[in-house]
C-alpha positions in Angstrom: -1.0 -6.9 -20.4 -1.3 -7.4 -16.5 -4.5 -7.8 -15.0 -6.1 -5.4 -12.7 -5.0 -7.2 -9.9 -1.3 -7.7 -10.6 -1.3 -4.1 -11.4 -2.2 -3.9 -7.8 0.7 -6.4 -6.2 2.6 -4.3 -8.5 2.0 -0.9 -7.0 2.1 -2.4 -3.9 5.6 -4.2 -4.1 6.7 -0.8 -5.8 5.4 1.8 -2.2 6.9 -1.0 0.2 10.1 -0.4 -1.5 9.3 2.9 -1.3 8.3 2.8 2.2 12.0 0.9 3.1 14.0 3.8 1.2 12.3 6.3 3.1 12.3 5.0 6.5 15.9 3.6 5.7 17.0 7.4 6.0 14.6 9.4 7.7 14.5 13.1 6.6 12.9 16.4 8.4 10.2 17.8 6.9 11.2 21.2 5.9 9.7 24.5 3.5 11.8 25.9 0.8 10.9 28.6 -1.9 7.4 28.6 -0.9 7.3 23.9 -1.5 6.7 22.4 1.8 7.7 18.8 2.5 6.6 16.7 5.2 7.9 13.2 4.9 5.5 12.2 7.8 2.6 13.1 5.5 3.9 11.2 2.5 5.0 8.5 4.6 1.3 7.9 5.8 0.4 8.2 2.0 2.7 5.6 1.0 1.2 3.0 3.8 -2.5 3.9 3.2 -1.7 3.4 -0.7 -0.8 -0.7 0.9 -3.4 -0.5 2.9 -5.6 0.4 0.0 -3.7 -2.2 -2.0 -4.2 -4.9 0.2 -7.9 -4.6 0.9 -8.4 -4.6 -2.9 -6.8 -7.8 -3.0 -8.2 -9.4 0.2 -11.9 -8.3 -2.1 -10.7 -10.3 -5.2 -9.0 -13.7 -2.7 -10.8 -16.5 -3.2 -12.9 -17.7 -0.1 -13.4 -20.6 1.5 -16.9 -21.8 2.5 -17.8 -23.9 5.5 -21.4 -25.9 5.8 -22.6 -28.8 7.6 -25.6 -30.7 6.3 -28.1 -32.5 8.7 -28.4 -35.9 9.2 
């Protein structure tokens, strides 16, 4: 079973492919039988969900610590 955090590079490999598809061939937004869609909107959904997914894994990155002792 993945951990949390692959889930993550997962979901986030899955929306940048996403993202390429959509902007690949963009579409108006349009209303039909009362269903609106705006790709605008769900293209801003699709990069805050990377956003999202990449400040969870900046959280969970190891860090590097820097200190100088006295002499």
């Amino acid at each position: 079973m993945p951990t949390g955090l692959e889930q993550i590079a997962t979901i986030k490999s899955q929306t940048l492919a996403r993202i390429a598809e959509v902007t690949a061939e963009p579409k108006p937004s349009y209303r039909i039988d009362g269903q609106e869609v705006a790709w605008a909107d769900y293209l801003a959904r699709l990069q805050r969900t990377v956003a999202w997914c990449n400040r969870q894994l900046a959280a969970h990155a190891p860090g590097e610590v820097r200190s100088q002792g006295c002499t």
